[in-house]
C-alpha positions in Angstrom: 117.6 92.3 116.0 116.3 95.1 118.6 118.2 98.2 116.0 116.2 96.2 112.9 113.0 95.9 114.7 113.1 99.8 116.2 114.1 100.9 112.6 111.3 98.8 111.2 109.0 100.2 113.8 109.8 104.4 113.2 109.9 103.5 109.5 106.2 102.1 109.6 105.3 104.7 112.1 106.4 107.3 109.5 104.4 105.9 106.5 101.2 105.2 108.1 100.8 108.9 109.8 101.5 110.1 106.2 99.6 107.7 104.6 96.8 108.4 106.9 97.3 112.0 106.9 97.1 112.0 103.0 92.9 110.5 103.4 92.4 112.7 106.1 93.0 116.0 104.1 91.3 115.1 101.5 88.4 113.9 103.3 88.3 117.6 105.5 88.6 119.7 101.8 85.4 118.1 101.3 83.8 118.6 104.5 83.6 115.0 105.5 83.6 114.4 109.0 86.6 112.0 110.3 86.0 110.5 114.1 89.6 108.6 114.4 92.7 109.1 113.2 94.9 106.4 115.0 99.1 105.2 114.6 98.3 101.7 115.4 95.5 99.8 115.8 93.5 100.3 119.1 91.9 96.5 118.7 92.9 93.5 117.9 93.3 93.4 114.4 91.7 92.2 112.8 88.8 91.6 115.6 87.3 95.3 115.8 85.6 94.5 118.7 88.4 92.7 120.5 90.9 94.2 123.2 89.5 97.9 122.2 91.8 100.5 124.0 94.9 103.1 123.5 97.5 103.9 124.7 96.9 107.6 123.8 94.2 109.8 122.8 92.6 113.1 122.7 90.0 114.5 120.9 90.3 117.8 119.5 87.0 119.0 117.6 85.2 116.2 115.7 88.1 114.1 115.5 89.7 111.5 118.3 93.7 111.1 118.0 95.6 108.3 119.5 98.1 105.1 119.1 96.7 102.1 119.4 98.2 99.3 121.4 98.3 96.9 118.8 101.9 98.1 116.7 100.7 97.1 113.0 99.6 99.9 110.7 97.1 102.2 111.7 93.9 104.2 110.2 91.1 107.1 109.6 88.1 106.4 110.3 85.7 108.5 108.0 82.3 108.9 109.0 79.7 107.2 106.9 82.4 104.9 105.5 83.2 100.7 106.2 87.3 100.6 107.4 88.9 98.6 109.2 87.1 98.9 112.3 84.1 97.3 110.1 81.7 99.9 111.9 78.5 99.2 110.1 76.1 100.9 112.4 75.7 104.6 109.8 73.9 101.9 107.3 70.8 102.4 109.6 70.5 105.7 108.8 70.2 108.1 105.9 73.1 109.5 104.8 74.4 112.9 106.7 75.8 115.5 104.8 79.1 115.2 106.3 79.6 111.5 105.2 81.3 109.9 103.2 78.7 108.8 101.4 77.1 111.7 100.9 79.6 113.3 99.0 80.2 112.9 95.2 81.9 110.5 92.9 85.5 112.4 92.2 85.3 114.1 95.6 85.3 110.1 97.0 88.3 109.3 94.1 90.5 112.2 95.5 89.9 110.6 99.4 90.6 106.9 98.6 93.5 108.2 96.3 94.5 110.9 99.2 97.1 108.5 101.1 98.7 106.8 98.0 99.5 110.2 96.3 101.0 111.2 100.2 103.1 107.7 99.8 104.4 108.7 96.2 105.1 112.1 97.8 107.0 110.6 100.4 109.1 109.2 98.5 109.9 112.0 96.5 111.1 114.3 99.1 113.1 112.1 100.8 115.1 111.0 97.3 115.4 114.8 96.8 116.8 115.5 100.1 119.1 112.1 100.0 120.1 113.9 96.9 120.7 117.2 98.5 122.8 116.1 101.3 124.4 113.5 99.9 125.0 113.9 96.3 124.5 110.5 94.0 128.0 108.0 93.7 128.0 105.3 92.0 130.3 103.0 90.3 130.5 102.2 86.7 130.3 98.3 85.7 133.6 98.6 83.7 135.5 100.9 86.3 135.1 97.4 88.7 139.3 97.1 88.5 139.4 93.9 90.5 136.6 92.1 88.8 133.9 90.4 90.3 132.8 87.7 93.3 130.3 85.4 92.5 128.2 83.3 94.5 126.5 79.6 92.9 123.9 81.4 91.3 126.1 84.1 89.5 128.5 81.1 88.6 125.1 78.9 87.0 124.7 82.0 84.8 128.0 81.7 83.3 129.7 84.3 85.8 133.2 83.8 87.1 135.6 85.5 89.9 137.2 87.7 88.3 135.3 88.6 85.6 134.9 92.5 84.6 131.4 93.5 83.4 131.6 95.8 80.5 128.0 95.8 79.0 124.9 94.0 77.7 123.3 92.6 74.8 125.7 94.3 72.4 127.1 97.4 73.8 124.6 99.0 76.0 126.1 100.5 79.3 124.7 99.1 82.9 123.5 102.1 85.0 126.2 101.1 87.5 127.7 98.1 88.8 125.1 98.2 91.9 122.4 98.0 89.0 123.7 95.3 87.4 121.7 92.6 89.6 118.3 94.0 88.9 118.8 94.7 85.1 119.4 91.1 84.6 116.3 90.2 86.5 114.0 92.8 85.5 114.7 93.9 82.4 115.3 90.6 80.2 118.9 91.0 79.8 120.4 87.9 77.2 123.8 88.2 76.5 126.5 90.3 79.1 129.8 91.0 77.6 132.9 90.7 80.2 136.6 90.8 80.1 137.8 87.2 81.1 141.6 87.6 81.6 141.9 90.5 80.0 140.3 88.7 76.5 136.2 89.8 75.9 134.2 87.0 76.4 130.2 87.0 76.0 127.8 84.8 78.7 124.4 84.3 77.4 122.3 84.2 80.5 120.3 81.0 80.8 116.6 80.9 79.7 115.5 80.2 83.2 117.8 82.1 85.2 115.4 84.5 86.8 113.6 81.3 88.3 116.5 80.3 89.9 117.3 83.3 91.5 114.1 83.6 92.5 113.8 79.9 94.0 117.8 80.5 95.9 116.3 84.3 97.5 119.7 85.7 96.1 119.6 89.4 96.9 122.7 90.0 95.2 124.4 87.2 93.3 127.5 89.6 92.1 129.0 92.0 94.1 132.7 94.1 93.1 135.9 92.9 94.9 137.8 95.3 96.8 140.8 95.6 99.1 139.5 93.9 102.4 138.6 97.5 104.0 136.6 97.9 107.6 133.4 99.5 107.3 130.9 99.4 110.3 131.7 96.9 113.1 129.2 94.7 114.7 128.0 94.6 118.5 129.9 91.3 118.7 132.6 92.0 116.8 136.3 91.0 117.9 138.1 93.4 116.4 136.3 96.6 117.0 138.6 97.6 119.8 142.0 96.6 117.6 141.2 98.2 114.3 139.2 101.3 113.1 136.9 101.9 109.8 139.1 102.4 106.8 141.7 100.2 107.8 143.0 97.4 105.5 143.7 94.3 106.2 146.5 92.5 104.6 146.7 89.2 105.8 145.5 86.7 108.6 148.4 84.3 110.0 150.5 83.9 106.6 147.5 84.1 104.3 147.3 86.9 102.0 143.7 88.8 102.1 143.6 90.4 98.4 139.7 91.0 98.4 137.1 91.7 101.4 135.2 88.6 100.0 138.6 86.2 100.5 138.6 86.8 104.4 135.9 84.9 105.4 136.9 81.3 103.6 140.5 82.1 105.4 138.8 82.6 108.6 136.9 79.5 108.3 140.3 77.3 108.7 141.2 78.8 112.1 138.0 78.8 114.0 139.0 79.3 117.8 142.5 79.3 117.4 144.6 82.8 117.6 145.3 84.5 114.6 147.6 87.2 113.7 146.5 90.1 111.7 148.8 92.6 109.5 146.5 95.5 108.5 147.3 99.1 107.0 146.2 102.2 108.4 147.0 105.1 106.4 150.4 105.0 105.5 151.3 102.9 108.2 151.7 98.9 108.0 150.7 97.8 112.0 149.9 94.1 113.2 147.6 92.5 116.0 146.1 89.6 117.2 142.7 88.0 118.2 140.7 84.8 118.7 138.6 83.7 115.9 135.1 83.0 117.5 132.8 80.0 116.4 130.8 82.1 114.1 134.0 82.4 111.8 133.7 85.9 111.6 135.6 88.6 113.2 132.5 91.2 113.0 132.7 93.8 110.3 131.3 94.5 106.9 132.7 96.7 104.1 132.0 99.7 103.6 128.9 100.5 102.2 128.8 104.4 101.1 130.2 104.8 97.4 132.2 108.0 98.6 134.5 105.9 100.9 136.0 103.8 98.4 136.9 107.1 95.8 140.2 106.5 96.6 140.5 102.4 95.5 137.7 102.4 93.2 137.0 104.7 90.1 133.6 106.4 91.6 131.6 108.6 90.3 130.2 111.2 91.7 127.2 114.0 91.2 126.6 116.8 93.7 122.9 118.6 93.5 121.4 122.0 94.1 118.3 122.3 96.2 116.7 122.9 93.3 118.0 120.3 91.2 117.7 117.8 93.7 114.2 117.8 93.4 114.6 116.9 89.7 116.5 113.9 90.8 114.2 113.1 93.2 111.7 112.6 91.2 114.0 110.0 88.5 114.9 108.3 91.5 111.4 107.6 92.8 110.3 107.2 89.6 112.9 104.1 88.7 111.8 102.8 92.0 108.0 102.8 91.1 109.3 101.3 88.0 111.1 98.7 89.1 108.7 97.6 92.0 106.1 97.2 89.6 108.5 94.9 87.2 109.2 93.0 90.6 104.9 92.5 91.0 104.8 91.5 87.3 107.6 88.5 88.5 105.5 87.7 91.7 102.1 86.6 89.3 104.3 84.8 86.6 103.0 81.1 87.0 106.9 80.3 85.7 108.9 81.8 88.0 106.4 81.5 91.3 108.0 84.1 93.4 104.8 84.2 95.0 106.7 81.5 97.2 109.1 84.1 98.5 106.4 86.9 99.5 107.0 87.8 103.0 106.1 90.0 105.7 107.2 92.1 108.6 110.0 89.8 109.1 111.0 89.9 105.4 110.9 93.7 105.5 112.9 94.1 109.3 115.9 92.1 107.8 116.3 94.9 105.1 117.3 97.4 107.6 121.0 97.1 108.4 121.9 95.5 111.8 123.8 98.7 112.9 121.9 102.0 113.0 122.8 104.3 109.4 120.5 107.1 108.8 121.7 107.2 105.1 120.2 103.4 104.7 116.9 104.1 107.4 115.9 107.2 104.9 116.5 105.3 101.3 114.4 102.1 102.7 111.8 104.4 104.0 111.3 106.2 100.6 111.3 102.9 98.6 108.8 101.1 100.9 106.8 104.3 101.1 106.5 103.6 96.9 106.1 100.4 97.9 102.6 100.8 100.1 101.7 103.0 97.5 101.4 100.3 94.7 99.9 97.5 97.1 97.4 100.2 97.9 96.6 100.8 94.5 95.9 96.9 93.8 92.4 96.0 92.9 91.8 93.9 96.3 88.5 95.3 98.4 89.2 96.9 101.7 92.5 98.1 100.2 92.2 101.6 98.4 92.5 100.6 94.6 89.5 98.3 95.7 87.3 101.3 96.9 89.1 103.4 93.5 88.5 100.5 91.3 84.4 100.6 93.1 84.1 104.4 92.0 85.6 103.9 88.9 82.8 101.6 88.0 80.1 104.1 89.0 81.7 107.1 87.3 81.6 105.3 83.7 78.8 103.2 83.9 76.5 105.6 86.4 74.9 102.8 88.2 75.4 103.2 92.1 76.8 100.3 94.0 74.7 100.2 96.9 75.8 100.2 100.9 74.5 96.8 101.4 76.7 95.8 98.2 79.8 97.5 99.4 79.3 96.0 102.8 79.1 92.7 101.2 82.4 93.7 99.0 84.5 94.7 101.9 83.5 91.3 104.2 84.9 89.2 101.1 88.1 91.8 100.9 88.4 91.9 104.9 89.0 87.7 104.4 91.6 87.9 101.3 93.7 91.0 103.3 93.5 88.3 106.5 94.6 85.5 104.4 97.3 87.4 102.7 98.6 88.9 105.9 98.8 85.4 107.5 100.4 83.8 104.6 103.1 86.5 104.7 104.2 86.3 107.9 103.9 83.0 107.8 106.0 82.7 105.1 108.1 84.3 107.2 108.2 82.2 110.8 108.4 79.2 108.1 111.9 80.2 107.2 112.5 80.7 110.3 112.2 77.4 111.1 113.9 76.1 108.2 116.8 78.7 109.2 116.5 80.1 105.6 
């Protein structure tokens, strides 16, 4: 919990300053005065006036720097603008030329717009240098050589173990096996042709399978069997000390372990009893021993970088350029922008209500893996970065699509909304960002409860 919530916390850190940063150029190549720019909030949020201190500042020129106590997002405060700080005290006066509201239609546009475009950016550059460094390897749906594991809700859809995935809706190729999940959910697949014991076989994917997904919070209801090979070990684990990443485990007592997905049912049976374990390392068959705990689970996961299974699995791998990789970047973020908006268009269908699985800083901690893996902090930061940008973009008030979607209307119909309208605007936006805050957290500490 303390690796996922430091992640969570440098991740967020990351996007807010560049976020922020992004409004705060735009609004100095206009000339418009900014008095805070703050990591944090240095209130309570969302009581401006409550608890007001930092734990850092300095002012340098017009501007005051700092982190705020309070650790959830942070902001810029632009003169002669109504943020989050709900400063209203500029409406006395007439406008300065170094306000914000002194300063003309497109030149406002390019502000509001200024941290989403440094979000999309974000995202970009990190793709392209996960790219660079990396390389992209994935594996094909067909080249899975053990078949498939399934949990209920693969199995509901007509899915069984087993099963080899060789295409959809008459012929056409999955991206990769790791894609298959989201194709199926996002992108209406019907029919999903297999190999069932080595004779083809077609499921036709139920009507309202999308709904029950959606209802069971399935992340992944398929996943690709493989030997039972040790990836990263846990803090608790039991075995960390007895067997090292890339070993293969065999068998437990006289049970034979043929996938990684089989060793946790056989586990289950001998539950704080001593167990003996048969594992290969290299070349070399070696045995050892150790308790099974109460949690049934000797503490390690599979490996979870494509490039370490090349040699049992038929990869694929694509190395990149620098320049290249900036090419790639950009498909990368793109099919992310892409499919996080498909996943918005799911959240508003009255159908499916996956509204009832919206959740919040809890919801997004449990994404980052238990165990520190730069590889993993980098690609969650670039997707969530895309992420912030398209909530930013949505047409709420008090959000930045709600000031774009404001200056829109003035640009094409020329009629000035005035300040006492916007601060009007922004009170009624202030109460639907509070209420959709507190209903996503506590969405969140509900399922807690529930241990869900």
């Amino acid at each position: 919990m303390l690796i996922k919530t430091v992640q969570l916390l440098l991740s967020l850190s990351i996007l807010v300053i560049i976020h922020e940063l992004g409004h705060f150029l735009a609004a100095r190549a206009f000339k418009t005065r900014v008095e805070k720019f703050y990591l944090f909030f240095d209130f309570l949020f969302p009581i401006p006036t409550l608890l007001n201190f930092a734990l850092f500042k300095k002012k340098i020129g017009d501007t005051e720097y700092g982190i705020g106590w309070f650790p959830m997002g942070g902001y810029v405060k632009i003169a002669g603008m109504i943020d989050e700080s709900m400063d209203e005290t500029f409406l006395a006066s007439e406008p300065k030329p170094d306000e914000y509201r002194s300063k003309k239609n497109y030149q406002k546009l390019i502000i509001m717009l200024g941290g989403i475009i440094m979000n999309l950016i974000l995202g970009w550059l990190i793709y392209s240098q996960l790219s660079f460094w990396q390389g992209e390897a994935y594996l094909p749906a067909e080249n899975a050589k053990y078949g498939i594991s399934c949990d209920s809700v693969a199995m509901y859809a007509g899915f069984r173990d087993g099963d080899v995935i060789l295409s959809h809706d008459g012929g056409t190729k999955f991206a990769s096996f790791q894609s298959v999940p989201k194709e199926i959910l996002l992108d209406g697949v019907k029919k999903v042709e297999i190999l069932r014991n080595g004779e083809p076989f077609t499921i036709s994917i139920p009507d309202d399978f999308v709904k029950v997904v959606v209802a069971s919070r399935a992340k992944n209801f398929i996943d690709f069997r493989i030997p039972c090979m040790v990836g990263e070990f846990s803090e608790e684990s039991v075995i960390k000390d007895k067997l090292k990443k890339g070993d293969i485990i065999l068998s437990i007592n006289d049970s034979t372990v043929h996938y990684f997905q089989e060793a946790k049912g056989i586990l289950a049976n001998f539950i704080g009893t001593d167990v003996s374990i048969k594992f290969l390392r290299g070349k070399d068959t070696l045995a050892t021993s150790v308790k099974v705990p109460a949690t049934g689970l000797l503490g390690f996961r599979s490996p979870s970088d494509m490039h370490e299974l090349k040699g049992y699995m038929d990869i694929v791998e694509t190395k990149y350029g620098f320049f290249a990789s900036f090419a790639q970047g950009g498909k990368l973020a793109y099919n992310r922008l892409k499919d996080y908006l498909k996943q918005l268009k799911l959240m508003f269908n009255p159908d499916i209500k996956a509204y009832k699985q919206i959740g919040g800083m809890g919801t997004i901690g449990s994404l980052f893996p238990a165990t520190w893996d730069w590889v993993a902090f980098w690609q969650l930061t670039a997707f969530i970065s895309i992420m912030l940008a398209v909530a930013n973009l949505l047409p709420i008030p008090m959000l930045d699509g709600g000031y774009v979607l404001l200056l829109l209307f003035e640009m094409i119909t020329g009629m000035k909304v005035s300040d006492r309208a916007l601060e009007y605007i922004n009170r009624v936006g202030f109460v639907i960002v509070i209420v959709l805050i507190v209903y996503a957290n506590g969405m969140d500490i509900y399922r807690a409860l529930l241990g869900k």
